[in-house]
MARTIGU-460527 format. One record per atom (N, C-alpha, C): residue number from 1; atom name; z, x, y. Coordinates in steps of 0.05 Angstrom, whole numbers. Example, Ala and Ser with C-alpha at 12.3 -4.5 7.8 and 13.67 -1.06 7.14 Angstrom:
BEGIN
i = 1	at = N	z = 156	x = 264	y = -114;
i = 1	at = CA	z = 156	x = 246	y = -90;
i = 1	at = C	z = 156	x = 264	y = -66;
i = 2	at = N	z = 142	x = 257	y = -45;
i = 2	at = CA	z = 143	x = 273	y = -21;
i = 2	at = C	z = 157	x = 258	y = 1;
END
This chain:
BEGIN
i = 1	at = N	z = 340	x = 214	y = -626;
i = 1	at = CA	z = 327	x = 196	y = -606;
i = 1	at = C	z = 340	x = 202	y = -579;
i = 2	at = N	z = 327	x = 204	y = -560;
i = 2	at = CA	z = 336	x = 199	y = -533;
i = 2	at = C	z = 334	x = 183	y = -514;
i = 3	at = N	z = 349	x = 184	y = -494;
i = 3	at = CA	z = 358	x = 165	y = -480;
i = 3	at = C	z = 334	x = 158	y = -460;
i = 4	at = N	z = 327	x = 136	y = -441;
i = 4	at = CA	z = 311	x = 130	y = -426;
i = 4	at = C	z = 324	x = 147	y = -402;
i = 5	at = N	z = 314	x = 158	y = -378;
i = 5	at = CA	z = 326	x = 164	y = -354;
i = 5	at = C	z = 319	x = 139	y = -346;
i = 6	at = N	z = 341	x = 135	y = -326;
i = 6	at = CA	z = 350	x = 115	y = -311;
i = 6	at = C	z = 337	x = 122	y = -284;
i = 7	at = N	z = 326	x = 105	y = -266;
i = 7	at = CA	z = 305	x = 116	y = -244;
i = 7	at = C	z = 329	x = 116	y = -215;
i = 8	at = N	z = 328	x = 137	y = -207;
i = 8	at = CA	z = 339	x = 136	y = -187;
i = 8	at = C	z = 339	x = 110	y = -165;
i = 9	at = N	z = 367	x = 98	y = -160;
i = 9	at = CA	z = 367	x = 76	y = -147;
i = 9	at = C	z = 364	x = 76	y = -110;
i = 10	at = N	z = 353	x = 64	y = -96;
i = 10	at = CA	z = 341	x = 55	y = -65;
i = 10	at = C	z = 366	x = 55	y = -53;
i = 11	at = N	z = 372	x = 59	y = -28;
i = 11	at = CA	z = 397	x = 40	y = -20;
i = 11	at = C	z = 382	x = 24	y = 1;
i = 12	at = N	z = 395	x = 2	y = 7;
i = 12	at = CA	z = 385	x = -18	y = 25;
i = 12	at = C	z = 369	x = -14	y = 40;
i = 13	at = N	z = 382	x = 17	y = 61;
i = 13	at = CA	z = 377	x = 16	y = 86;
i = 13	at = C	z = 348	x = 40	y = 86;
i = 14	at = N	z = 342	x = 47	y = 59;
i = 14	at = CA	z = 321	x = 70	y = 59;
i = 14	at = C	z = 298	x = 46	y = 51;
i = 15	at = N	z = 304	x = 21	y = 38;
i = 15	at = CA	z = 290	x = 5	y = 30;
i = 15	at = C	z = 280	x = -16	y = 53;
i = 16	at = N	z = 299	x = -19	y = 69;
i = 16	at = CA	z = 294	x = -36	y = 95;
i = 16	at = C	z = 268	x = -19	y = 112;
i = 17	at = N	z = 277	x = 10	y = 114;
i = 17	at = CA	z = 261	x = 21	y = 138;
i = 17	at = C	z = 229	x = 38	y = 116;
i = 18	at = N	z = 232	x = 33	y = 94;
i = 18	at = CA	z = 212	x = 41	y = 81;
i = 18	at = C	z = 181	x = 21	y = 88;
i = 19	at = N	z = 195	x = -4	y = 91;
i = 19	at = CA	z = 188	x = -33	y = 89;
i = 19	at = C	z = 169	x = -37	y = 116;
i = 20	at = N	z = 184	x = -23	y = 132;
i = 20	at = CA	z = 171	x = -22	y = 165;
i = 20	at = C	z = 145	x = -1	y = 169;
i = 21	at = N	z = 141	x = 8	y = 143;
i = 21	at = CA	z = 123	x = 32	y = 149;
i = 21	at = C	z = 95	x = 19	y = 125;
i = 22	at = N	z = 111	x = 18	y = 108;
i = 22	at = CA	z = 87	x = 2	y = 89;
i = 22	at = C	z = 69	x = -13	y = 93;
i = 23	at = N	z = 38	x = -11	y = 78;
i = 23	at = CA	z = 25	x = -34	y = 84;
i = 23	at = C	z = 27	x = -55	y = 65;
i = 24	at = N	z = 44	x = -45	y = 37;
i = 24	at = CA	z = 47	x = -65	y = 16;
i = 24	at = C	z = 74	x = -79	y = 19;
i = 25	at = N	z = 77	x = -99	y = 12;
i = 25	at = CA	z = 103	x = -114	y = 8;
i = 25	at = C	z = 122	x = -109	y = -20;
i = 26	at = N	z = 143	x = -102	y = -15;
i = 26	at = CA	z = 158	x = -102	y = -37;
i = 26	at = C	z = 186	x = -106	y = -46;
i = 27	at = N	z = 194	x = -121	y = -60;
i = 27	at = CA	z = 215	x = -138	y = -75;
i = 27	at = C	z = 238	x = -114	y = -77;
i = 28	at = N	z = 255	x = -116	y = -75;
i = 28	at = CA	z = 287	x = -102	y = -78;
i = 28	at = C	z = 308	x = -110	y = -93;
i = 29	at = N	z = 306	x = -106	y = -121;
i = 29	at = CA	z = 333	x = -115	y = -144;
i = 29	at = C	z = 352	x = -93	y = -143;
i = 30	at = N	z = 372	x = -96	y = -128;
i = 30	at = CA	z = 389	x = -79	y = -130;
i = 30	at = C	z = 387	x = -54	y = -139;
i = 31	at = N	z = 371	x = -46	y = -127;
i = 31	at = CA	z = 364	x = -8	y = -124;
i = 31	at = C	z = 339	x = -10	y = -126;
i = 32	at = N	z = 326	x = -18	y = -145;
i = 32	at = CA	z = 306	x = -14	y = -162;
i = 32	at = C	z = 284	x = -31	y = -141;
i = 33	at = N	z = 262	x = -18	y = -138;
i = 33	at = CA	z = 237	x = -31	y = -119;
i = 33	at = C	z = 207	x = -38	y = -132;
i = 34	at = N	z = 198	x = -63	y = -127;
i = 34	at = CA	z = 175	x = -67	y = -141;
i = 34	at = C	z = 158	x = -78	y = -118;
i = 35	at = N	z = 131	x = -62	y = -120;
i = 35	at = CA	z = 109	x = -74	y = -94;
i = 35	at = C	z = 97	x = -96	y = -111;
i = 36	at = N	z = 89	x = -108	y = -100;
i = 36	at = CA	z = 84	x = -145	y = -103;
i = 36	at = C	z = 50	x = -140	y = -102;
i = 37	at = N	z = 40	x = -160	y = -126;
i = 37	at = CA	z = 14	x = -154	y = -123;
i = 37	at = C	z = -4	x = -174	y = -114;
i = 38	at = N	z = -27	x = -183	y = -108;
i = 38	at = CA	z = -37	x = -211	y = -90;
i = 38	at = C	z = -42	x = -229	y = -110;
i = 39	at = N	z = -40	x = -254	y = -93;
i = 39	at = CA	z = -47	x = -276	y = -118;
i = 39	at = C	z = -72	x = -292	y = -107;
i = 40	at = N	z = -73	x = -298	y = -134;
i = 40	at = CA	z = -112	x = -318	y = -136;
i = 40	at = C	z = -109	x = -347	y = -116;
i = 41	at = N	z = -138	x = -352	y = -115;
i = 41	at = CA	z = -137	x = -372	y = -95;
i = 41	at = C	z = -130	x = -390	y = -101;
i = 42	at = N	z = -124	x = -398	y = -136;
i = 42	at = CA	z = -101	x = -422	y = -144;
i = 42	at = C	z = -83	x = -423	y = -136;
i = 43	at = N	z = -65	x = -399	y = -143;
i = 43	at = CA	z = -43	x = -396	y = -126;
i = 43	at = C	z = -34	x = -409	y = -98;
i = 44	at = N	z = -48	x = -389	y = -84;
i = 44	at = CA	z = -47	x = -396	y = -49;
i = 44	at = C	z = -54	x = -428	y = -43;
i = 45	at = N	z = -70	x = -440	y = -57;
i = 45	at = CA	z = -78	x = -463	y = -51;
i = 45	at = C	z = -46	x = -484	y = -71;
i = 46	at = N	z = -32	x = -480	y = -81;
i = 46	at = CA	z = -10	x = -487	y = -89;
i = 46	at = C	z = 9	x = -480	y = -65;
i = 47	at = N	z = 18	x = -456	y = -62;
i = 47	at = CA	z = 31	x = -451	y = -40;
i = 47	at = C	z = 29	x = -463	y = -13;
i = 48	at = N	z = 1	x = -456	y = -5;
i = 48	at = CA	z = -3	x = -476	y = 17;
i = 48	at = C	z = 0	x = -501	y = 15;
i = 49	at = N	z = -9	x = -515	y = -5;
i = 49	at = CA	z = 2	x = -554	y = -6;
i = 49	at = C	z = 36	x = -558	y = -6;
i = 50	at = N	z = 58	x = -540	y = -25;
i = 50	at = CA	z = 79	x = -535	y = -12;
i = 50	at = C	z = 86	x = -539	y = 5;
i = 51	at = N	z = 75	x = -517	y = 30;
i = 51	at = CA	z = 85	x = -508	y = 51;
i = 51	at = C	z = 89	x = -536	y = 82;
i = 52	at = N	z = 61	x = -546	y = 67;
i = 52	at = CA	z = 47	x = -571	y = 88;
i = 52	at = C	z = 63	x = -599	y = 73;
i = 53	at = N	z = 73	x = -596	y = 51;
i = 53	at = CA	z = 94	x = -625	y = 42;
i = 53	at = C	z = 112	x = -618	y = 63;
i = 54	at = N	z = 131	x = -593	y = 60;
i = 54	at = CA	z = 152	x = -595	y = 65;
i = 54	at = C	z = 154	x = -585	y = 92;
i = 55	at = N	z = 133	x = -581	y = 109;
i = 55	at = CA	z = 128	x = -578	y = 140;
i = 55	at = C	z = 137	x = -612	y = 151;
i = 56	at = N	z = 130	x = -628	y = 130;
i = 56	at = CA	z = 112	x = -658	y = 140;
i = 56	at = C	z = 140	x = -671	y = 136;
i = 57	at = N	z = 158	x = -668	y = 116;
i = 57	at = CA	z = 183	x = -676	y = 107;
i = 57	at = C	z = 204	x = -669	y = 129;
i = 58	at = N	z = 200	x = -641	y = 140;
i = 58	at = CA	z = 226	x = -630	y = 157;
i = 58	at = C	z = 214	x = -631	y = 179;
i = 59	at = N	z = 203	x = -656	y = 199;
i = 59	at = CA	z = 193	x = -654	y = 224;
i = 59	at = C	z = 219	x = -668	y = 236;
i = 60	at = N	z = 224	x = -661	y = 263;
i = 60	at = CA	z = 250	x = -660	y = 272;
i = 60	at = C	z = 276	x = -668	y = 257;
i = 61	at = N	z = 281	x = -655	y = 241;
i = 61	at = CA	z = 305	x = -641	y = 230;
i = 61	at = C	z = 308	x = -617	y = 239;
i = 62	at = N	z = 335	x = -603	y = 227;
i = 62	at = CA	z = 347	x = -578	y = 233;
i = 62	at = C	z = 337	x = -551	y = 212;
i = 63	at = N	z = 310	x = -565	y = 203;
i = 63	at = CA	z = 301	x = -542	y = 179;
i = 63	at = C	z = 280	x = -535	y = 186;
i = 64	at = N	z = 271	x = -513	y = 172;
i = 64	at = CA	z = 248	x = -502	y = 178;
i = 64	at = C	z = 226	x = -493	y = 145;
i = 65	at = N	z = 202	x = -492	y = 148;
i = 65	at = CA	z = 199	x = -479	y = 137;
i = 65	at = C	z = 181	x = -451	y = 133;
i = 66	at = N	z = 174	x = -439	y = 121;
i = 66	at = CA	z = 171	x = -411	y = 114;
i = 66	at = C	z = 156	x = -397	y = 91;
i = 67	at = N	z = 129	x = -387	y = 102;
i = 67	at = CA	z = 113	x = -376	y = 84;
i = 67	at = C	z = 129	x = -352	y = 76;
i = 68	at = N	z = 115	x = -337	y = 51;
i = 68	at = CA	z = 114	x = -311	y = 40;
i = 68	at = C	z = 115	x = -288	y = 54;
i = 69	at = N	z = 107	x = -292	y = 89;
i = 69	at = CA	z = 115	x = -265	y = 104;
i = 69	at = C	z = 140	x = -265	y = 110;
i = 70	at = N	z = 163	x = -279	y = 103;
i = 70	at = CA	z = 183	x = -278	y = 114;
i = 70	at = C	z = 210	x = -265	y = 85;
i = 71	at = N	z = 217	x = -241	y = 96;
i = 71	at = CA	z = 235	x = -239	y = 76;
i = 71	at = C	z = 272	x = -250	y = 66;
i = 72	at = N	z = 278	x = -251	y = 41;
i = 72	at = CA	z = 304	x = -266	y = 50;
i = 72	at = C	z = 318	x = -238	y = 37;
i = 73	at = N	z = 344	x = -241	y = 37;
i = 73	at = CA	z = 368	x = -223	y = 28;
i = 73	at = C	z = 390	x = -245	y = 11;
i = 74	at = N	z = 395	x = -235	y = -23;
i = 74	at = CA	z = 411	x = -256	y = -26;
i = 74	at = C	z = 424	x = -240	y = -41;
i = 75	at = N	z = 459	x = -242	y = -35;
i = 75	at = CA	z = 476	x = -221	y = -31;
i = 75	at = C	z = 500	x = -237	y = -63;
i = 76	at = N	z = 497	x = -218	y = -86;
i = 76	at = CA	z = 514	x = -223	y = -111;
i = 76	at = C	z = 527	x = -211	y = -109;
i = 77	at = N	z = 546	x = -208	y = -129;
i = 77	at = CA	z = 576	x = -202	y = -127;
i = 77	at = C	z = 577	x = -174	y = -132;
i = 78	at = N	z = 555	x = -160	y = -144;
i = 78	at = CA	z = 548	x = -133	y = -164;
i = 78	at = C	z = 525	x = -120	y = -143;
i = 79	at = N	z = 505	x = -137	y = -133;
i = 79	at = CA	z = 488	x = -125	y = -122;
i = 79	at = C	z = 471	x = -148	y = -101;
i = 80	at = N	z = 444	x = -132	y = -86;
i = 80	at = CA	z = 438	x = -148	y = -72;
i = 80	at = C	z = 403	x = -148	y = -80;
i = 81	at = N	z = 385	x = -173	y = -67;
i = 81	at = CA	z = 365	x = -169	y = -78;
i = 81	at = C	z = 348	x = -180	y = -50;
i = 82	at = N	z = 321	x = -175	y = -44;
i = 82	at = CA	z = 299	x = -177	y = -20;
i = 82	at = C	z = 278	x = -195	y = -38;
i = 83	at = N	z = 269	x = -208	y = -29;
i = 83	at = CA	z = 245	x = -225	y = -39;
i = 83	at = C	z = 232	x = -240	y = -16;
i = 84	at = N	z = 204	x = -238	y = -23;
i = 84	at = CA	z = 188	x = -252	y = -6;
i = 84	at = C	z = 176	x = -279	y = -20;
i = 85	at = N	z = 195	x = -301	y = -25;
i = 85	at = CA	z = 182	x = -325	y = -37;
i = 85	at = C	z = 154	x = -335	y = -28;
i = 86	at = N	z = 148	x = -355	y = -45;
i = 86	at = CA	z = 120	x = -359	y = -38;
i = 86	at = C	z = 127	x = -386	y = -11;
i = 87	at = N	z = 142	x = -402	y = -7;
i = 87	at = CA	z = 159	x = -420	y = -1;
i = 87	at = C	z = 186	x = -423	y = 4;
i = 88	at = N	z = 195	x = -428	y = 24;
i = 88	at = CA	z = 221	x = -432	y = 24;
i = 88	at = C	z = 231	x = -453	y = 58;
i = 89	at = N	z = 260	x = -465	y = 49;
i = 89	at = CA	z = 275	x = -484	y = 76;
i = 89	at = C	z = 293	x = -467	y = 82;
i = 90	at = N	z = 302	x = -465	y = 110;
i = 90	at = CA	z = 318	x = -452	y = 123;
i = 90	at = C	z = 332	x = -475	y = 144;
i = 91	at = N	z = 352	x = -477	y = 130;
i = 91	at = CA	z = 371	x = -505	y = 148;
i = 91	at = C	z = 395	x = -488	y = 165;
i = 92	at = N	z = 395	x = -493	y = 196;
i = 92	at = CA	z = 412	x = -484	y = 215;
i = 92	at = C	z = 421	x = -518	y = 216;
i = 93	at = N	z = 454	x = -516	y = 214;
i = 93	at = CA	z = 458	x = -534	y = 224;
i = 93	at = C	z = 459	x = -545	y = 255;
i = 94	at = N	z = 460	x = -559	y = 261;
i = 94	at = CA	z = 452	x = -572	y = 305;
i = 94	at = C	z = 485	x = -560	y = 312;
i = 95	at = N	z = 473	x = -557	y = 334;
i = 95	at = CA	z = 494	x = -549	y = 361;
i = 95	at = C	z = 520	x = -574	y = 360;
i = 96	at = N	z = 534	x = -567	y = 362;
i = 96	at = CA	z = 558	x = -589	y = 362;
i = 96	at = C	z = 556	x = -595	y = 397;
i = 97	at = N	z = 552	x = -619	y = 399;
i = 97	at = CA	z = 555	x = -629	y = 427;
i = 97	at = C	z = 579	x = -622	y = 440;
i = 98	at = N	z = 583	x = -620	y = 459;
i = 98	at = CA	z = 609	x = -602	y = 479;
i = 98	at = C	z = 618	x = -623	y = 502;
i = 99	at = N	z = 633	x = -643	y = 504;
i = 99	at = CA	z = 643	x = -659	y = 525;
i = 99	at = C	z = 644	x = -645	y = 551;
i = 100	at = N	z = 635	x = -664	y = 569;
i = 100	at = CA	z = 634	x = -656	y = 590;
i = 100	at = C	z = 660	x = -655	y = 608;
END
């Protein structure tokens, strides 16, 4: 029996600028790259009611929220991974006031 070959792994930065040229979107598991395929209008119509709770929830607060065009980077101890959630909050904490 033989072995599977193991697929040659991406590095970040060939995966970052590959990304800029593409018209497909695609996911980054630590080397390994998968283009993302489109979802049904159940879907999107889930996503979108999401997006509009939690628009409606974080109105002036320090959060934001964030459709599916936006990519994140989330950095493990072994490797790193790219994903374009369907949803997501992005909390900056406020400016610390500065005495005059």
């Amino acid at each position: 029996m033989t072995a599977l070959k193991q697929p040659a792994l991406l590095s970040i930065a060939d995966y970052l600028a590959g990304g800029e040229t593409s018209d497909v979107k695609h996911e980054y598991l630590g080397g390994t790259v998968h283009a993302m395929t489109g979802a049904n209008n159940r879907h999107n119509m889930i996503a979108v009611s999401s997006l509009l709770a939690l628009g409606s929830q974080l109105r002036g607060k320090s959060c934001q929220a964030f459709k599916s065009d936006t990519k994140i980077r989330i950095e493990f101890p072994d490797h790193t991974r790219f994903y374009y959630p369907d949803a997501m909050v992005v909390c900056v904490p406020p400016p610390t006031e500065r005495p005059m």
